[in-house]
C-alpha positions, 0 to 999 in steps of 0.5 A: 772710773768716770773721766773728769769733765771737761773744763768749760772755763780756765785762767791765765796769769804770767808771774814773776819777772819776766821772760822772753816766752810769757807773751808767745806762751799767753798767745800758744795757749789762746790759740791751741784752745781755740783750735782744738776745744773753742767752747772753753771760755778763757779769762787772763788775770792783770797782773799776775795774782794781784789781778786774781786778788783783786778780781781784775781780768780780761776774758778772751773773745772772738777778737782777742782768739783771731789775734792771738798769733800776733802775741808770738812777735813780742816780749814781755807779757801783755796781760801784765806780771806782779811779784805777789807771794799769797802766803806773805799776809803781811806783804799783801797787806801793805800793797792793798792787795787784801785787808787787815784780819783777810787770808790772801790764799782764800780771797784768792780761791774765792775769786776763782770760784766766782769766776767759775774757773775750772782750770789755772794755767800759770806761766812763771818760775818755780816760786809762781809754780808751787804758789799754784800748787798750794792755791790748788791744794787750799781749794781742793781741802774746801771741794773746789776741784781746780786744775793748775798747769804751770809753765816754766818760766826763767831764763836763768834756766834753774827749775829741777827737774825741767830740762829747760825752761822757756825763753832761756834760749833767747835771753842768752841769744840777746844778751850776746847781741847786748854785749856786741855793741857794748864791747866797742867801748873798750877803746874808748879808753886805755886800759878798759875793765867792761864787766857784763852783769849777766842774770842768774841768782843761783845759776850760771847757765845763762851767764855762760851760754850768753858768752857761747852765744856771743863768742859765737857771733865773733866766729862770724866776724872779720878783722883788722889786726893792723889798725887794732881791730883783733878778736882778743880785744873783743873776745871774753877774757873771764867768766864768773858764775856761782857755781865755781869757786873764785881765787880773787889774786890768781884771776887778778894775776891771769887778767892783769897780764891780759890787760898788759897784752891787749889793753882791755879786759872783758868779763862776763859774771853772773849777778849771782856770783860772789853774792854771800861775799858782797852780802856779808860786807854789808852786814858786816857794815851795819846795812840792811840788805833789801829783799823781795816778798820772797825772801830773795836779796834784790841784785839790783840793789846790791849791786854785784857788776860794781862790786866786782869792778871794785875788787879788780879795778886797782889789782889788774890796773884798770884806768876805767870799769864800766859795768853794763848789764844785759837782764832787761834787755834780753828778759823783755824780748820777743821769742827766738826760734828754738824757744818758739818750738819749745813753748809750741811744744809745751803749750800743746801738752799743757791744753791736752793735760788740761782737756784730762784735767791733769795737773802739773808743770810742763817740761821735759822731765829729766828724771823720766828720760827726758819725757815732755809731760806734766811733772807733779808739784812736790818735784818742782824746785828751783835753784838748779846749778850749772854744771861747769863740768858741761862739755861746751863750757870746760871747752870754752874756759880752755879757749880762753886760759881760764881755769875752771876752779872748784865747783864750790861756793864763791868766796872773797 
């Protein structure tokens, strides 16, 4: 059988919301190219798969190569992020992107075969993923033989069946770092309600390793009990996240006993958790809930951090809410360590696949043992849950006299 040839160009494109990976991962890929196979020509699509729709791109010289390792220091994504679904027409219609009566998946594979482009590397979630996959699929039924590899990208850590997806790591270490500073304000006031809004949609992993990782930083504070300086003001009094059930009256009677003891309560909450309650009111009062060109209820719009303050503002006898939200200040930010090793790591087998032309998203594939490889399309899901049976979570609501509650959907 004939070894396929080896790419003479490939295209980047970040997608999505952003994460603290996509600039180290742009930068990772630039580098490990020009290490090991300096001849392949390399293209970045501006912003996303509109850059691709409208044929907008940055081609990768000697300058840009020599530069690269700059990229690891930053955050977001220097060649820039769109939230494009090429299957939503209608969508890509309204923002100019392709015209009335034009398939977006063709202008898409059109562009790509003008630019000659042998290999796809696409770095966002699982929705910019499997949008590769069937732009993959689009081509191959036209012979056009495009290789996509997919890196993971979400902090809320979802994406079945990847272990853990880049830039997590950091987003919760700086969501810690967030919540740090904002948890002073609880003497600003008596009887202080500070609700984090922490990301996560579906998942609630972010949410809780964002409260280890804080808790953790405590462990390394002193404190002034005489001159009301304690850890339990400071420390974490609740965790909400989607995928534990929430019993609205028995958390308002644990945390209103906290309020009367410490003057102050602290929640951490996932912007996804309670979000088919707060939906339901809003239908219910004749609202239209804002999505995005996914279909995805827009959080910022609806709002969960407030909605919860309301809920538990009068029960626990608050006498002010501040609700603070840590998301895009922990998705823009430069890659921590653990996620620098992790990126290096997937960068190199995603050049290495990309050398034998071998598709897929790369990660530690927790069906195979945990094997970093290229894992098919078709696998690739998102909406992974947290396991609140997790070892070091069940730990940490013991610690703070919470129980863990059923591991069902949250109700109102």
């Amino acid at each position: 059988m004939t070894a396929p040839a080896k790419p003479k160009k490939v295209a980047l494109l970040t997608a999505g919301g952003l994460a603290p990976c996509l600039s180290s991962a742009v930068g990772g890929l630039i580098e490990r190219y020009t290490e090991i196979a300096s001849d392949i020509e390399i293209i970045a699509y501006r912003g996303g798969y509109k850059g691709l729709l409208l044929g907008d791109s940055y081609v990768v010289g000697p300058t840009e190569r020599a530069s690269a390792g700059i990229l690891h220091r930053h955050g977001g994504s220097p060649i820039g992020n769109s939230r494009v679904k090429l299957t939503n027409v209608k969508d890509c219609v309204k923002r100019g992107l392709v015209a009335e009566g034009q398939d977006p998946q063709k202008i898409a594979a059109d562009q790509l075969i003008k630019d000659g482009v042998d290999v796809l590397h696409t770095i966002g979630g699982d929705d910019t993923n499997t949008a590769a996959a069937d732009l993959a699929a689009y081509l191959a039924k036209h012979d056009y033989p495009l290789t996509v590899i997919g890196l993971p990208k979400t902090i809320d850590n979802d994406v079945f069946p990847i272990r853990q997806s880049l830039g997590a790591y950091t987003a919760a270490e700086h969501g810690a770092r967030f919540f740090r500073n904002v948890v002073a304000e609880h003497n600003a006031n008596p009887r202080m309600l500070i609700i984090h809004e922490v990301m996560g949609r579906n998942c609630g992993w972010l949410t809780a390793a964002t409260a280890e990782a804080y808790r953790k930083l405590l462990d390394l504070e002193a404190f002034v009990p005489g001159l009301g300086l304690t850890r339990q003001n400071l420390d974490v009094h609740g965790i909400f996240i989607p995928e534990m059930a929430l019993d609205l009256e028995a958390e308002a009677t644990r945390l209103r006993a906290v309020m009367d003891t410490h003057d102050n309560v602290n929640i951490f909450i996932s912007e996804g958790a309670g979000l088919d309650s707060i939906v339901a009111e809003m239908q219910a009062r004749g609202e239209e809930v804002p999505r995005d060109a996914f279909g995805h209820v827009k959080l910022d719009a609806v709002n969960p951090g407030k909605w919860f303050g309301e809920q538990f503002a009068q029960m626990i006898g608050a006498e002010k809410v501040l609700v603070q939200k840590s998301g895009y200040y922990a998705r823009a930010a430069p890659a921590n360590q653990a996620d620098l090793d992790l990126i290096k790591a997937c960068v190199d087998v995603a050049v290495d696949c990309s050398l034998r032309r071998e598709g897929g998203v790369i990660g530690h594939d927790e069906d195979q043992d945990n094997v970093l490889r290229a894992i098919e399309f078709p696998r690739i899901k998102g909406g992974k849950p947290f396991d609140p049976a997790t070892p070091w979570f069940t730990a940490m609501l013991a610690d703070i006299d919470q129980p863990l509650g059923a591991t069902v959907e949250t109700s109102h």
